[in-house]
DRENZAVO-687287 format. One line per field, with one value per residue (C-alpha): residue number from 0; residue in three letters; chain; y, z, x. Coordinates in nm, 3 decimals. Layout:
BEGIN
num	(NUM:...) .
residu	(ala:...) .
chaine	(A:...) .
y	(Y:...) .
z	(Z:...) .
x	(X:...) .
This chain:
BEGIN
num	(0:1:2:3:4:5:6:7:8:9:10:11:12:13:14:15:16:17:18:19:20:21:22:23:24:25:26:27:28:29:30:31:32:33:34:35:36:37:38:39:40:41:42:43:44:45:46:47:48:49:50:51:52:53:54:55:56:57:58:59:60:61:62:63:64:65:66:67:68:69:70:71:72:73:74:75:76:77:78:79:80:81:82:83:84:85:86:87:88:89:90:91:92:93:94:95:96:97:98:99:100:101:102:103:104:105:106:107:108:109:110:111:112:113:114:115:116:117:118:119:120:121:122:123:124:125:126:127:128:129:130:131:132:133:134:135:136:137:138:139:140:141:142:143:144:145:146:147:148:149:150:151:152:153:154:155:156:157:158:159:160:161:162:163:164:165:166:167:168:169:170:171:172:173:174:175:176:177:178:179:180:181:182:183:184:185:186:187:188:189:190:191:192:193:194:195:196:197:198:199:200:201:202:203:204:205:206:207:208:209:210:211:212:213:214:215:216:217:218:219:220:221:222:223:224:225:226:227:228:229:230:231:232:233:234:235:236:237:238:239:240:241:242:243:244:245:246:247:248:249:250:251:252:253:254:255:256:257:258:259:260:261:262:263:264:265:266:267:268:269:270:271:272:273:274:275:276:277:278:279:280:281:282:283:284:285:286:287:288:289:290:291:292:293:294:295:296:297:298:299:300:301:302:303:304:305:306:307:308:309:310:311:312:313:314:315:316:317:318:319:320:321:322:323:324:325:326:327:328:329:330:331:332:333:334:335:336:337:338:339:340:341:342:343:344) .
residu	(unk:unk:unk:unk:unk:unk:unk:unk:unk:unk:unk:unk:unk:unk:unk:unk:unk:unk:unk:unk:unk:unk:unk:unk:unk:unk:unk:unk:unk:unk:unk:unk:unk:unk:unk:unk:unk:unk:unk:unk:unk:unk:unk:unk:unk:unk:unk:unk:unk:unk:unk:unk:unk:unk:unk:unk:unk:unk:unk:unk:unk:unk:unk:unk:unk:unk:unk:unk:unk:unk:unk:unk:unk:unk:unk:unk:unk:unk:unk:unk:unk:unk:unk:unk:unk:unk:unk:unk:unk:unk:unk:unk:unk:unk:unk:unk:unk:unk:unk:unk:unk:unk:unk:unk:unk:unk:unk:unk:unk:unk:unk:unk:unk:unk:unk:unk:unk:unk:unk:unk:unk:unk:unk:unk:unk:unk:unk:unk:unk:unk:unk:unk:unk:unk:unk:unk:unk:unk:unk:unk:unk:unk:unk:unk:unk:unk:unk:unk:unk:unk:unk:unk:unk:unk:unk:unk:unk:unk:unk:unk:unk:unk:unk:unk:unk:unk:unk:unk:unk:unk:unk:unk:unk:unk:unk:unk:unk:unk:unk:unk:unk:unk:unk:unk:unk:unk:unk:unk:unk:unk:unk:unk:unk:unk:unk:unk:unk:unk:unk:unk:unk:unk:unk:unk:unk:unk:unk:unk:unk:unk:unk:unk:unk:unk:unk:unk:unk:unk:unk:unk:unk:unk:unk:unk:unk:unk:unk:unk:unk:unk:unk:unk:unk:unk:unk:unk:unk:unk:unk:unk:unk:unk:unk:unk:unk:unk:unk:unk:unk:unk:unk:unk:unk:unk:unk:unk:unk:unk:unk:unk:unk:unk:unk:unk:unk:unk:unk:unk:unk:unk:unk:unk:unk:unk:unk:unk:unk:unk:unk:unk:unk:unk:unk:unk:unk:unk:unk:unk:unk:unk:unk:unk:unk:unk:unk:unk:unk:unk:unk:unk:unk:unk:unk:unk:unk:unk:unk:unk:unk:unk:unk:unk:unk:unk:unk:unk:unk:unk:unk:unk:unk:unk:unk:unk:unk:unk:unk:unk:unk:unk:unk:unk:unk:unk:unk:unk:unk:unk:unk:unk:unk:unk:unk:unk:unk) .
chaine	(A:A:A:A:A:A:A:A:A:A:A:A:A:A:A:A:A:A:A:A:A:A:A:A:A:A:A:A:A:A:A:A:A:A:A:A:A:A:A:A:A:A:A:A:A:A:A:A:A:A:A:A:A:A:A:A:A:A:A:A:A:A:A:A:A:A:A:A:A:A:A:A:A:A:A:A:A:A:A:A:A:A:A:A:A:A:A:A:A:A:A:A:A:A:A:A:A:A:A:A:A:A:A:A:A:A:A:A:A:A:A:A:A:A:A:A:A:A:A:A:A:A:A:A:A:A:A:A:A:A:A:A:A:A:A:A:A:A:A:A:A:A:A:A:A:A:A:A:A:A:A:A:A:A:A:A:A:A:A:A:A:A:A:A:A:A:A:A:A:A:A:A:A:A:A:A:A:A:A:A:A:A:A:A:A:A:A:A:A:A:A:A:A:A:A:A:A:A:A:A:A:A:A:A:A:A:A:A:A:A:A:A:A:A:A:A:A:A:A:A:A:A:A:A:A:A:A:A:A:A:A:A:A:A:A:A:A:A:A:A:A:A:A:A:A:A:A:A:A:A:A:A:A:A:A:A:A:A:A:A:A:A:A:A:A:A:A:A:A:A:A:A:A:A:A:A:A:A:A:A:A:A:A:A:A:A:A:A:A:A:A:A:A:A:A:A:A:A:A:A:A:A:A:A:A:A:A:A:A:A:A:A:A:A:A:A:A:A:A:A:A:A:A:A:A:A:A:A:A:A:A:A:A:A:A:A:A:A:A:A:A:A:A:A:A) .
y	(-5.243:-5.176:-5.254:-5.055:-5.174:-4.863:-4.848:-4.586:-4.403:-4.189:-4.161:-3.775:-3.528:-3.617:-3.987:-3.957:-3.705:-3.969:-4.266:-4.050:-3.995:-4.366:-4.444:-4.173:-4.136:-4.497:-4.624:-4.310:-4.272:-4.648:-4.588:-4.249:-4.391:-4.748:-4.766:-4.919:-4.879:-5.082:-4.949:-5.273:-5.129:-4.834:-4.759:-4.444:-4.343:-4.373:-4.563:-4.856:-5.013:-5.282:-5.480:-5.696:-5.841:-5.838:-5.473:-5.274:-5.110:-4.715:-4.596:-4.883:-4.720:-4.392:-4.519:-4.708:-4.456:-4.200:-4.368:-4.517:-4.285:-4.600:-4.744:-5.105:-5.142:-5.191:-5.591:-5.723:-6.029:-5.859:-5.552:-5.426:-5.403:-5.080:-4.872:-5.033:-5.399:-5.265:-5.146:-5.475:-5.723:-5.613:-5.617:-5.292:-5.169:-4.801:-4.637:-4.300:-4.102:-3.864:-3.914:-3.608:-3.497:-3.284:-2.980:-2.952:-3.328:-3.456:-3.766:-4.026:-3.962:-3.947:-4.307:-4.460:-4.345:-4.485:-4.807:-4.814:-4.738:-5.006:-5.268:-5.159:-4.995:-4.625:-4.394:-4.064:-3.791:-3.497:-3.470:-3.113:-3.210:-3.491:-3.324:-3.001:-3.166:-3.476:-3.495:-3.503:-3.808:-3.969:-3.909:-4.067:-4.363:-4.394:-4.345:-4.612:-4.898:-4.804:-4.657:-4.318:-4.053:-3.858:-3.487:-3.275:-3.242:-3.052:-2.711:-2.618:-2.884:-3.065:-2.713:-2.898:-2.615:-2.872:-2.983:-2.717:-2.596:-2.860:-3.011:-2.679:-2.414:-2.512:-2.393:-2.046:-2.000:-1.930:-1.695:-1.596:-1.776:-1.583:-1.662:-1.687:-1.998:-2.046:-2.048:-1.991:-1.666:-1.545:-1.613:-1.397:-1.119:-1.089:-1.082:-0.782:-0.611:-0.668:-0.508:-0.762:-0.747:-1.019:-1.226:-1.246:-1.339:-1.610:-1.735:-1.757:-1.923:-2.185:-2.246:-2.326:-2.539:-2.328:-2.284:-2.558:-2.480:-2.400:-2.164:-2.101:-2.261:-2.070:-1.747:-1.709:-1.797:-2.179:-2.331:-2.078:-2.089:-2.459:-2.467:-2.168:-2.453:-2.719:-2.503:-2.401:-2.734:-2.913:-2.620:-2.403:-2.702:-2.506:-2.695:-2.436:-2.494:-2.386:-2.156:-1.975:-1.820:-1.500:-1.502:-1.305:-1.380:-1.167:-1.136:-0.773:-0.647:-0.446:-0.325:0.031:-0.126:-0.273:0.077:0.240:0.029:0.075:0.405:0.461:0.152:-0.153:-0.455:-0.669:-1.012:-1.292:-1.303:-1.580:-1.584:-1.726:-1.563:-1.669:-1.359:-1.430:-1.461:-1.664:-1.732:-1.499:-1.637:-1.499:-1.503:-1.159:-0.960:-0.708:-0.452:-0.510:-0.246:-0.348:-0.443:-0.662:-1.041:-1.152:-0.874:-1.006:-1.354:-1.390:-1.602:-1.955:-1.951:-1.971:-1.838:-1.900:-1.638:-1.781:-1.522:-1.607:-1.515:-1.591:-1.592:-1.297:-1.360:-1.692:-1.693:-1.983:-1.959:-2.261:-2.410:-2.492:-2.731:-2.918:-3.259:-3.357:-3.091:-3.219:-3.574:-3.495:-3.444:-3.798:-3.910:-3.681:-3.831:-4.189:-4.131:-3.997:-4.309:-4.524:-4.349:-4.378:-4.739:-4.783:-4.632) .
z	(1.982:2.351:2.632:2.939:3.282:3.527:3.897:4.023:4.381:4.414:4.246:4.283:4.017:3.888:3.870:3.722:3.467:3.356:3.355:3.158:2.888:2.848:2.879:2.577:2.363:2.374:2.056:1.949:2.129:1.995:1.644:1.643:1.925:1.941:2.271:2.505:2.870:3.142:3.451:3.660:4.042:4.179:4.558:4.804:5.153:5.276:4.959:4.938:4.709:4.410:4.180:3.910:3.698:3.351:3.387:3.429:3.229:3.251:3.225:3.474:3.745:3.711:3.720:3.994:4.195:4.124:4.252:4.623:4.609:4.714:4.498:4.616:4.511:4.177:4.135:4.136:4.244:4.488:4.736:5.027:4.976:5.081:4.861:4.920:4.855:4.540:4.440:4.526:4.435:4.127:3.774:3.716:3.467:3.546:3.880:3.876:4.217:4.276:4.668:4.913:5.034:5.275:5.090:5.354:5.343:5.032:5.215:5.205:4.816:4.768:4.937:4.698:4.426:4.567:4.609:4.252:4.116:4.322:4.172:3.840:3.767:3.558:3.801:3.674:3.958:3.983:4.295:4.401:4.686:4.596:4.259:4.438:4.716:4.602:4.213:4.153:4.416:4.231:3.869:3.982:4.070:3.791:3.549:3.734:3.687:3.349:3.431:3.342:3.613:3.427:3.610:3.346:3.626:3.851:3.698:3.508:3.507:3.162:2.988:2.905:2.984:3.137:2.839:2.635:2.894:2.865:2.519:2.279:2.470:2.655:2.353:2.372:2.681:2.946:3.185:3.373:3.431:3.525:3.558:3.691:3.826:4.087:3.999:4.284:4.313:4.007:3.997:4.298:4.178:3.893:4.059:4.308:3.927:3.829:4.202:4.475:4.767:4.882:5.145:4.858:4.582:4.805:4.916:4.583:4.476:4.727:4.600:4.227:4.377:4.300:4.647:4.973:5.288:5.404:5.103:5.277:5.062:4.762:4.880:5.139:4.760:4.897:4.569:4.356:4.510:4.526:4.092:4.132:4.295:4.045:3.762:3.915:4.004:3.641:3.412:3.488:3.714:4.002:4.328:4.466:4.850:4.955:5.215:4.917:4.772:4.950:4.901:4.995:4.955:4.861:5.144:5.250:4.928:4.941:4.691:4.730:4.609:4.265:4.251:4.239:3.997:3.761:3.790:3.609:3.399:3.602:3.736:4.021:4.015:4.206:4.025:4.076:3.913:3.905:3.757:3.690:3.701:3.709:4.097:4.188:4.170:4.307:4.330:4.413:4.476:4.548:4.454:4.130:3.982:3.573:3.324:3.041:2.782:3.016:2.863:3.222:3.313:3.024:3.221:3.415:3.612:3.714:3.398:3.421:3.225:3.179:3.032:2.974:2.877:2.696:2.511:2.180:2.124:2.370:2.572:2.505:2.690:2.691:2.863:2.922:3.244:3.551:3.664:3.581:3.584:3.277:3.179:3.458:3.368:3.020:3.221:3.332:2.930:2.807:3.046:2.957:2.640:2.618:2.819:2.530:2.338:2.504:2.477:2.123:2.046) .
x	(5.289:5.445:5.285:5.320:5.176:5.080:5.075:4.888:4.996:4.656:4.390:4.285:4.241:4.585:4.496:4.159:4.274:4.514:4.246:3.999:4.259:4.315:3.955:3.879:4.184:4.377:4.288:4.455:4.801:4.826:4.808:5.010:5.310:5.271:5.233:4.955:4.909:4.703:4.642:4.751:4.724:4.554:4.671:4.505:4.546:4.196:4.011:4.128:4.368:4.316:4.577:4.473:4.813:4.633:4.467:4.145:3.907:3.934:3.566:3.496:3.746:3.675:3.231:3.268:3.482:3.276:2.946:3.119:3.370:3.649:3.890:3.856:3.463:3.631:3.655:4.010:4.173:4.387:4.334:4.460:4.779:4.963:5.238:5.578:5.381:5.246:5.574:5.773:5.544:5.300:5.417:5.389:5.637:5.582:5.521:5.310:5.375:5.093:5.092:5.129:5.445:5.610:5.754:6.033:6.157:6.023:5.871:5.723:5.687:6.095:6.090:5.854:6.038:6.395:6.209:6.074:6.377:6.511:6.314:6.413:6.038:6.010:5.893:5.649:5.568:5.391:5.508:5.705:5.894:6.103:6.168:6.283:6.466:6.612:6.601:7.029:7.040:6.723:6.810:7.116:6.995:6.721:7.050:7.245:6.948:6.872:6.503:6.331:6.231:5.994:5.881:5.664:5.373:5.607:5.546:5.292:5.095:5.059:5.235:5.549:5.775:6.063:6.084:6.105:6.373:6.577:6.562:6.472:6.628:6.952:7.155:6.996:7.187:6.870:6.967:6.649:6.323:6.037:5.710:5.344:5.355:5.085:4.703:4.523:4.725:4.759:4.313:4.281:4.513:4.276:3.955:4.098:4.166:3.777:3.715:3.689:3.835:4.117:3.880:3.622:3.881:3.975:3.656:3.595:3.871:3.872:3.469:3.605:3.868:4.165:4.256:4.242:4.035:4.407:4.564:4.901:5.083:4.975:4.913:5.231:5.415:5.571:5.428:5.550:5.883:5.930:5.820:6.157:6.401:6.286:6.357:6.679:6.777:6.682:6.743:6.998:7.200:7.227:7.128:6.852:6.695:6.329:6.550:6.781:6.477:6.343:5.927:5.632:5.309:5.005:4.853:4.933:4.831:4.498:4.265:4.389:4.723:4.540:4.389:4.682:4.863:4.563:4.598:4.928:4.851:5.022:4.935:5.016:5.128:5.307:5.593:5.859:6.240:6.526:6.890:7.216:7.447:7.812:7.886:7.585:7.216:6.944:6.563:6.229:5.906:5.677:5.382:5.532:5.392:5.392:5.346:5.047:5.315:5.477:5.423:5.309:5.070:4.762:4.794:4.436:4.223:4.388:4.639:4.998:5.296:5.648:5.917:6.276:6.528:6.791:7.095:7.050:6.638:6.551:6.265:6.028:5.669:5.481:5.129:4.944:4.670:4.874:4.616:4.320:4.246:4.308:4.581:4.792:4.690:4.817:5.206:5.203:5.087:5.373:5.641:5.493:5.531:5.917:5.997:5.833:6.041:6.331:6.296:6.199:6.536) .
């Protein structure tokens, strides 16, 4: 049995979605893997922070927080301290980045993960801005100290479709990725199909959680087009920027425009895609319209779906959530777990 020691940076949905998986299927992913982790540190912005070297109990972080709604009511022998101490001076053996970043610099996530990798610590994120702007220059250095930089959550959230990019499908030669990639979107796209209008889809998306009191991000398409450059960047190798890929969001769309696309039996989504032809790369994200038999247009509600087309296998969908609590914590167990495996070899 391997022991793994976990640092967590945040403790929202991400965070607890992890913790409830250990707390409920441990005993499990022990047996089958070999492999045990102990959540040693737990660090937020605003709720306090708590280390304790020999671990804590799961169902007793994820009780307590929910009751005070603070990390640091939890007992533990140590609090207080703030990210970079936690990263320096605990023993974690694995740092989990689920922090906040900004989208246009990657900071102050891509800093944490420099300084984990600096103290010779495996670093998981499910973070989308230092994956999209830095990841060559980090996977660089994670390479050069011998540690793992593990990115499932990126895209997708717990769907492993990195994964499958990169280990099951480079040989088919991908030459397009395509995809339904944001939730929130792709949820209120659906609801203006069943008849609502675009301020009600919202409102009503932003009630169940799919959207933030401020949705620019996912309906102006930045999400979507930031998943676009990390695919670009770690599947087809080609270095991507937020600025390289023309977007448009789905806010001009009206529910004349979903009326009409029924009509003739299409379907409007927020597409986003990314193609390798033989000069250069072209990437995008905007509203389409998608015929029925299109294997994007039966994706509804909050769902997401990936197509990669390829050379030698034609075109592979896989369609799995793109959030969730635990679905995205399940990206942080996957990525835990290849780096167990990595170092089992």
């Amino acid at each position: 049995m391997r022991t793994y020691r976990l640092a967590l940076l945040g403790f929202g949905n991400v965070g607890q979605g992890l913790t409830t998986i250990l707390r409920d299927h441990s005993e499990r992913i022990a047996g089958q893997y070999g492999a045990e982790y102990r959540i040693v540190a737990v660090n937020t912005a605003r709720r306090g922070c708590i280390y304790h070297p020999e671990g804590f109990d799961p169902g007793q972080l994820l009780s307590v927080y929910s009751e005070t709604n603070r990390i640091d009511t939890v007992p533990a022998p140590y609090a207080g301290w703030d990210v970079l101490r936690v990263i320096n001076e605990s023993n974690a053996d694995v740092i989990i980045d689920m922090t906040s970043s900004d989208l246009l610099s990657g900071e102050p996530a891509a800093g944490y993960i420099r300084a984990a990798i600096a103290q010779d610590r495996h670093v998981v994120t499910t973070n989308k801005g230092p994956v999209a702007l830095h990841y060559p220059e980090l996977s660089a250095l994670a390479a050069e100290r011998g540690v793992r930089l593990g990115v499932e959550g990126t895209v997708m959230g717990g769907t492993p479709v990195l994964r499958v990019g990169r280990d099951l499908l480079a040989a088919a030669g991908v030459a397009r990725i395509q995809g339904i990639l944001n939730g929130t979107t792709n949820y209120i796209l659906t609801r203006m199909a069943e008849g609502e209008s675009y301020e009600s889809a919202l409102a009503e998306a932003q009630m169940k959680g799919y959207a933030e009191a401020n949705p620019a991000a996912d309906v102006d398409g930045y999400d979507a087009a930031i998943k676009i450059v990390i695919l670009s960047n770690l599947l087809l190798g080609v270095p991507l920027k937020l600025e390289n890929v023309e977007r448009e969001g789905i806010g001009n769309l009206s529910t004349k425009d979903i009326v009409r696309a029924q009509k003739v039996g299409e379907v409007w989504k927020l597409v986003a895609w990314v193609e390798r032809g033989p000069d250069a790369v072209k990437a995008c994200v905007k509203p389409m319209r998608l015929s029925l038999n299109h294997p994007l247009a039966g994706i509804a509600g909050a769902t997401n779906a990936i197509t990669f087309v390829t050379q030698l296998l034609g075109d592979v969908t896989i369609v799995g959530p793109g959030a969730g609590r635990v679905e995205t914590g399940y990206a942080v167990l996957s990525d835990l777990l290849e780096i167990h495996q990595h170092m089992t070899r």
